[in-house]
DOGU-184414 format. One record per residue: residue number from 1; residue in three letters; x, y, z of N, C-alpha, C, O, CB in turn. Coordinates in steps of 0.1 Angstrom, whole numbers, plus 5000, padded with zeros to 4 digits. Glycine has a CB too. Layout:
DOGU-184414
ATOM seq type neast nnorth  nup caeast canorth caup ceast cnorth  cup oeast onorth  oup cbeast cbnorth cbup
ATOM NUM  ala     X      Y    Z      X       Y    Z     X      Y    Z     X      Y    Z      X       Y    Z
...
END
This chain:
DOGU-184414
ATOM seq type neast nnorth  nup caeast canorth caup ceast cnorth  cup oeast onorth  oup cbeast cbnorth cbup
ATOM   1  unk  9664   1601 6735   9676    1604 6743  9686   1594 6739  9684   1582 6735   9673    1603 6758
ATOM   2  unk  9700   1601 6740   9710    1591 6734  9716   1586 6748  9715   1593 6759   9723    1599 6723
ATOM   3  unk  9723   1573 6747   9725    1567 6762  9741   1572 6763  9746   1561 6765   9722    1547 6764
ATOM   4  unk  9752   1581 6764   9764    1584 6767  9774   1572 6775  9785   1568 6772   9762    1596 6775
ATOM   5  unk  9767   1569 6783   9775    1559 6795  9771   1556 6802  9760   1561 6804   9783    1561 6801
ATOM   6  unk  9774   1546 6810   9766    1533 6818  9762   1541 6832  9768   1550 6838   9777    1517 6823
ATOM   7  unk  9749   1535 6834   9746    1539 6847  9755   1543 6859  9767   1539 6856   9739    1529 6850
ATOM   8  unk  9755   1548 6869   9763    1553 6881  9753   1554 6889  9745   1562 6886   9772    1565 6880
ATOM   9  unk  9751   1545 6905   9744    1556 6914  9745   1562 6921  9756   1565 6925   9738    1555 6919
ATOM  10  unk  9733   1568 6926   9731    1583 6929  9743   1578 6943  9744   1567 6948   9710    1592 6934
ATOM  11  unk  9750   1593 6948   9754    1594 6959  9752   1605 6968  9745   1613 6963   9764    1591 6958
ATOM  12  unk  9758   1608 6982   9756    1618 6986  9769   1629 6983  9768   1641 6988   9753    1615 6998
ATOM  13  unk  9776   1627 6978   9789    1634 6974  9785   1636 6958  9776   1631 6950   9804    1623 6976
ATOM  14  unk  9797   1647 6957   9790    1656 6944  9796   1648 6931  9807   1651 6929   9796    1674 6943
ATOM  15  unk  9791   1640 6923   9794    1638 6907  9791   1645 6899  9781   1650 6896   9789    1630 6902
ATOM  16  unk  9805   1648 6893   9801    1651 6879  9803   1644 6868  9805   1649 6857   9807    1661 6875
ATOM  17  unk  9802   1632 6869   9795    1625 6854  9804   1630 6845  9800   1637 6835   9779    1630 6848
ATOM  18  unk  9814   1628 6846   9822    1629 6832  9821   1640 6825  9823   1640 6813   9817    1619 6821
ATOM  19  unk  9817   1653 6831   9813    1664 6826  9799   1667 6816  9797   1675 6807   9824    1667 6820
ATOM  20  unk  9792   1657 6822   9781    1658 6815  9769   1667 6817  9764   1667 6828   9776    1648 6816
ATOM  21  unk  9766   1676 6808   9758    1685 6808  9743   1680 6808  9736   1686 6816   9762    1693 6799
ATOM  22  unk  9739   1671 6800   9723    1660 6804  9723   1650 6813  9731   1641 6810   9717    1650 6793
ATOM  23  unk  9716   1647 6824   9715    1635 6831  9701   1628 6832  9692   1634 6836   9720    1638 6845
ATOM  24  unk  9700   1618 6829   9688    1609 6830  9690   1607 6845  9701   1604 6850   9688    1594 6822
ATOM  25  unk  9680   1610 6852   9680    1604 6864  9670   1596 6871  9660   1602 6875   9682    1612 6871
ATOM  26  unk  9670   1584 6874   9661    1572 6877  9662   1574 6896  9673   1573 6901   9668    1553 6870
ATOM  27  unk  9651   1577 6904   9648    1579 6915  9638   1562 6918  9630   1560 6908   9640    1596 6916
ATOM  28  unk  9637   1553 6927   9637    1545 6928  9623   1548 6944  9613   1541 6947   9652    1539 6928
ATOM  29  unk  9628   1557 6948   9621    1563 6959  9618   1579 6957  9622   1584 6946   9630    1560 6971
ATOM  30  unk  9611   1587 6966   9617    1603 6969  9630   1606 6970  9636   1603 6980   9614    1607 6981
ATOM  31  unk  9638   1614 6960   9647    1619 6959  9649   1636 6960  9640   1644 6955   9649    1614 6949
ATOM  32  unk  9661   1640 6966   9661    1650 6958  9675   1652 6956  9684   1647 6961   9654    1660 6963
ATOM  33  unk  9676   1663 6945   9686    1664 6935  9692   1679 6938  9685   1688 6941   9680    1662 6918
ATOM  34  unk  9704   1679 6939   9710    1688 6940  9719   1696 6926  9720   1687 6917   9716    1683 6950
ATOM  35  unk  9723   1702 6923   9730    1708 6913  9745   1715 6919  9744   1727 6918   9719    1719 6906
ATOM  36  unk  9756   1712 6923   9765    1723 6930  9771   1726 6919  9773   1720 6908   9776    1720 6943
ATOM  37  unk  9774   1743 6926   9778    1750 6912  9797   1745 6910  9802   1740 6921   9774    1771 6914
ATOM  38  unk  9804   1746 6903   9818    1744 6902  9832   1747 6912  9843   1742 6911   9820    1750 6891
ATOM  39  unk  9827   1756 6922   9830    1760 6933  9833   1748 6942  9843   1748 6950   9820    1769 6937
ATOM  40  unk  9825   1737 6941   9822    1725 6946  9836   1714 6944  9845   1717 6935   9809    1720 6939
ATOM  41  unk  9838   1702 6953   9847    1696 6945  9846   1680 6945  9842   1674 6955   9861    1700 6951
ATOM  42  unk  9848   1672 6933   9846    1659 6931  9843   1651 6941  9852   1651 6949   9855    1654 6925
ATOM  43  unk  9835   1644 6943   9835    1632 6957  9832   1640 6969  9829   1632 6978   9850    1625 6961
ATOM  44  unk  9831   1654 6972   9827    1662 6987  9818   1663 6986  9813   1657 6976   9831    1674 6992
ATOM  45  unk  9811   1672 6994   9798    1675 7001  9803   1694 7003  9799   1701 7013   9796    1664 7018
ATOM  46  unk  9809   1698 6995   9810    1715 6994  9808   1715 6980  9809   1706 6972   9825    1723 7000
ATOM  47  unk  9804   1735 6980   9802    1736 6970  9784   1748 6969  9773   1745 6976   9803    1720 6964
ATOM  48  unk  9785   1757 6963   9771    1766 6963  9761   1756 6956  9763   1749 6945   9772    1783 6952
ATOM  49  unk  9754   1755 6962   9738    1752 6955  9734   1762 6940  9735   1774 6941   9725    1756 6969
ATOM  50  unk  9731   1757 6932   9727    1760 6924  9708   1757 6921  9701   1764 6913   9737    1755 6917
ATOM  51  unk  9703   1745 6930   9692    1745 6931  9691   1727 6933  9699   1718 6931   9684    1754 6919
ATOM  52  unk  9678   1728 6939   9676    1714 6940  9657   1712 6933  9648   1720 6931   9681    1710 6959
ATOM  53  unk  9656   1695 6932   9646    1693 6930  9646   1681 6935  9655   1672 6935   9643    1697 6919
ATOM  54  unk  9629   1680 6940   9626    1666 6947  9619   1664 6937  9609   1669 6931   9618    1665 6962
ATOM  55  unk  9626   1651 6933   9613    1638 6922  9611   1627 6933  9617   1623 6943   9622    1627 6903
ATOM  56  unk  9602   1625 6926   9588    1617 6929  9596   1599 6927  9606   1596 6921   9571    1622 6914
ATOM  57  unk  9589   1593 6933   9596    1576 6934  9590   1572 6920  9582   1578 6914   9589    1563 6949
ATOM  58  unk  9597   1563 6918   9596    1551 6903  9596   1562 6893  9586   1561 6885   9579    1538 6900
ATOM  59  unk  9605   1574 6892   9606    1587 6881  9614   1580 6873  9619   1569 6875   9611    1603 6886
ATOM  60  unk  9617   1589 6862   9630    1592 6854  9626   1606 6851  9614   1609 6847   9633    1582 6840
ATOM  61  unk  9639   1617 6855   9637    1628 6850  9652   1631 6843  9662   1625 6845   9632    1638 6862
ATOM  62  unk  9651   1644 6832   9665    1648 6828  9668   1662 6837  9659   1670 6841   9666    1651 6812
ATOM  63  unk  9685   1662 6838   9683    1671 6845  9701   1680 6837  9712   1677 6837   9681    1664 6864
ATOM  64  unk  9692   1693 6831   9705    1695 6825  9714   1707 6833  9706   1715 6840   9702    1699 6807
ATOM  65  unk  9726   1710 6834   9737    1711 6842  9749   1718 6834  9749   1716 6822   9739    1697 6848
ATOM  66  unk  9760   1725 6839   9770    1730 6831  9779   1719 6832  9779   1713 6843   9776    1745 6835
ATOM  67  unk  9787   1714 6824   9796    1706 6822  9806   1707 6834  9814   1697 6835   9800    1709 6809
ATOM  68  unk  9806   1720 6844   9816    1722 6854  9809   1720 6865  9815   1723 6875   9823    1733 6855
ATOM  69  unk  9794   1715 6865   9788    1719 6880  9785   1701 6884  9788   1692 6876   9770    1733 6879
ATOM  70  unk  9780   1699 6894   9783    1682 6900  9768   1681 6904  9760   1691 6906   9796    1680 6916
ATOM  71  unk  9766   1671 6904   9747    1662 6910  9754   1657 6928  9765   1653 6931   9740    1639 6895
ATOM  72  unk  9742   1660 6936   9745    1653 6943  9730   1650 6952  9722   1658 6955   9758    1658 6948
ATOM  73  unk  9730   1634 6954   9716    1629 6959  9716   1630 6974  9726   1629 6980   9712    1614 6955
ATOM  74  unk  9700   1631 6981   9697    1628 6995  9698   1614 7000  9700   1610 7012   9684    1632 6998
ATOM  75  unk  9698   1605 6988   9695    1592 6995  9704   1583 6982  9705   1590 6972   9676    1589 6998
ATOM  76  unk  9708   1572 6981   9715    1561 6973  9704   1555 6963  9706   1543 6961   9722    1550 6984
ATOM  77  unk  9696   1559 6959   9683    1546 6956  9687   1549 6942  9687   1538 6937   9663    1548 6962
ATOM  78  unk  9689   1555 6935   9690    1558 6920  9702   1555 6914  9711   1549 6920   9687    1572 6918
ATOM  79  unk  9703   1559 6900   9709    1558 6888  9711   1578 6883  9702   1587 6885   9698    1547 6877
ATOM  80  unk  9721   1578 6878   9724    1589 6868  9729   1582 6858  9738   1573 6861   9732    1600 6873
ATOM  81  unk  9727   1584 6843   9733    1582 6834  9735   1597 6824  9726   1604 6820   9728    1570 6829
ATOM  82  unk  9745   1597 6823   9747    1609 6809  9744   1604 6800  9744   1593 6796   9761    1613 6805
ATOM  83  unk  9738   1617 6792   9730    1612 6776  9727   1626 6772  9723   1635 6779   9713    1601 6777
ATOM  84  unk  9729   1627 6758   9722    1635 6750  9708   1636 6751  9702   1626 6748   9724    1632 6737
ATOM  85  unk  9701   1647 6754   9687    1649 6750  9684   1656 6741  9688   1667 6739   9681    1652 6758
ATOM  86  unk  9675   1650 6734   9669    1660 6723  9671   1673 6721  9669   1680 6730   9657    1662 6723
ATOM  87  unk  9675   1679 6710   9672    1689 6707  9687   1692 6714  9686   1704 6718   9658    1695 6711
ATOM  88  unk  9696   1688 6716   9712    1695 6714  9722   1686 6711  9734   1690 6709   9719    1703 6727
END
């Protein structure tokens, strides 16, 4: 994986990461992850679900995403960083 840009953590409002379509995401605890679809808007808490997933504490998972849609966490304990992953 390529590292794009410096860590950011997780919040409860929607990031989009610089329009990043790969996210490393470091969960420190139980997390879960949200995806809102573009409908959504920068820094709120609106926006269609696109899906969510609960990772597991002391993870790193990737989580890839359309360049228009936003992350947004249950809890503050993590990191997202944008990055290239393999294979695009």
């Amino acid at each position: 994986m390529k590292l794009l840009a410096a860590q950011t953590a997780t919040t409860a409002t929607n990031l989009g990461l610089g329009s990043a379509t790969a996210v490393a995401v470091y969960a420190s605890a139980i997390t879960i992850i949200t995806v809102i679809d573009s409908d959504g808007t920068e820094g709120d808490t609106d926006g269609t679900t696109v899906g969510s997933i609960t990772l597991p504490a002391a993870s790193v998972t990737v989580i890839h995403k359309d360049s228009d849609q936003f992350l947004k966490a249950n809890v503050t304990n993590g990191t997202y960083t944008k990055i290239v992953s393999s294979g695009t």
